[in-house]
C-alpha positions in Angstrom: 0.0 0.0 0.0 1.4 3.5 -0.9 1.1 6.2 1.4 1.0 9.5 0.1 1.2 13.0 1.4 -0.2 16.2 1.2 1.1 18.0 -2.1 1.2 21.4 -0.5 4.3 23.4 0.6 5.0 25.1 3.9 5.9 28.4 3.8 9.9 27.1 4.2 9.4 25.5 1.1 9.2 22.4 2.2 6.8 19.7 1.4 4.0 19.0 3.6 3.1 16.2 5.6 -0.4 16.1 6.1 -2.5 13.9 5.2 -4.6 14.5 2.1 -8.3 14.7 2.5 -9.1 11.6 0.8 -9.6 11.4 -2.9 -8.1 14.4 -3.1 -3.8 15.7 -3.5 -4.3 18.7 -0.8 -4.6 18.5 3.1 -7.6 20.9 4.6 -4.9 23.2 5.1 -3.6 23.2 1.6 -6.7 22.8 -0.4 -7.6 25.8 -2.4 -11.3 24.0 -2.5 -11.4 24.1 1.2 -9.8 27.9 1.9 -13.2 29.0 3.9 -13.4 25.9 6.1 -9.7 26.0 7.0 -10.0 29.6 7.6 -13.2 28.6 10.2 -11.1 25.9 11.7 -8.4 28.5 12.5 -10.7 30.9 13.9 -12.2 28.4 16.4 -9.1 27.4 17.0 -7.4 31.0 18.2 -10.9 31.5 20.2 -10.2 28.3 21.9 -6.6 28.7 22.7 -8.0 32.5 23.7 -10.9 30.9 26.1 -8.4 28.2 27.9 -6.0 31.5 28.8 -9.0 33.0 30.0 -10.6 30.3 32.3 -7.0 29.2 33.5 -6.2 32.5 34.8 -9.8 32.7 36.4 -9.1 29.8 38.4 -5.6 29.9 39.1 -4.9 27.1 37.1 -1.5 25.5 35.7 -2.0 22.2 34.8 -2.0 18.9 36.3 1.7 18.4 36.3 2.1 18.8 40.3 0.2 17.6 43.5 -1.0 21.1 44.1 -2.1 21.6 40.9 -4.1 18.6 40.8 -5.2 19.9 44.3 -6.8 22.6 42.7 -8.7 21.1 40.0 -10.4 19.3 42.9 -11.1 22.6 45.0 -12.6 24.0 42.1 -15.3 21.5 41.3 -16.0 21.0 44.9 -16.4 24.3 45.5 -19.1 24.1 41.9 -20.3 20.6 43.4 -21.2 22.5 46.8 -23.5 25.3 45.2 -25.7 22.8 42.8 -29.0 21.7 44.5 -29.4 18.2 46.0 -29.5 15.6 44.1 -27.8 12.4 43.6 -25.2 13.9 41.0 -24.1 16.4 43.4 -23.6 14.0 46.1 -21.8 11.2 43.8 -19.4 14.0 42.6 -18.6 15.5 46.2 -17.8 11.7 47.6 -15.6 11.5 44.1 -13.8 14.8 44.9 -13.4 13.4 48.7 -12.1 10.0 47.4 -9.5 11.8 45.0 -8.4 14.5 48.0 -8.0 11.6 50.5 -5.8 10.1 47.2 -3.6 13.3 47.1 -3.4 13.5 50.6 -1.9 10.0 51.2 0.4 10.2 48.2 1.6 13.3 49.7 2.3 11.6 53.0 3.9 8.8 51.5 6.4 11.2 49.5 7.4 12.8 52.2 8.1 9.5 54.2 10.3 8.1 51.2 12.1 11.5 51.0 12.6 11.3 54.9 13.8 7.9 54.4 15.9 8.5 51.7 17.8 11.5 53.4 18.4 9.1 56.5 19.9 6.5 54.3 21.6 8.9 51.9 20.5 7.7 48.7 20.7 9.0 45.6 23.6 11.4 46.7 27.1 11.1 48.8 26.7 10.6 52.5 27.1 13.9 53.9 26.9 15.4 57.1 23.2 16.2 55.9 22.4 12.4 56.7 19.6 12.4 59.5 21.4 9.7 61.5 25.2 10.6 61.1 26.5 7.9 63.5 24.9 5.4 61.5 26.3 6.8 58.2 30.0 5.5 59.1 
């Protein structure tokens, strides 16, 4: 089977490879056919991009690449969770936000044992005077 590629070039010069819409040589990008609907997809895309900034600063929020940033994803639809009426929904997602903070609370607690442990033992560095049990360290 022979795959082929967009017949387009980027604005380097260089050939581009996209996929082509099928039956046709030209990605959506590329295809003079298609100018309006790329042209669409762009602006929905830079509103999106646009939108995320916007909602991210509004809630302080970073991403979900630490535990406090996780944290907060969790205060945030608690806090929404909390001022829904009563129903079932509401309480199923509060126990699910309780569940995941107990989660983050116990991995938290567990990191901080291993690192504890860790700078007793002196692993993954030189024993130093910065071991927590020097007269062991000998």
């Amino acid at each position: 089977m022979v795959m082929t590629t967009c017949t387009g070039q980027l604005p380097d010069g260089r050939r581009c490879r996209s996929w082509p819409i099928r039956g046709e040589a030209y990605c959506l990008w590329h295809s003079p056919e298609r100018e309006e609907e790329a042209a669409e997809a762009r602006r929905l895309g830079g509103l999106r991009r646009r939108r995320e900034k916007a909602v991210s600063g509004a809630y302080d929020f970073l991403g979900l690449d630490s535990v406090q940033s996780i944290r907060r994803v969790i205060e945030i639809a608690t806090i929404d969770a909390l001022g829904l009426e009563n129903s079932i929904v509401r309480a199923r997602t509060l126990i699910s936000a309780a569940m995941a903070a107990a989660k983050l609370l116990e991995t938290g607690e567990l990191e901080e044992r291993i690192v504890t442990l860790e700078a007793a033992i002196g692993v993954g560095r030189e024993r130093s005077a910065d071991v927590l049990f020097p007269d062991e360290a000998a």
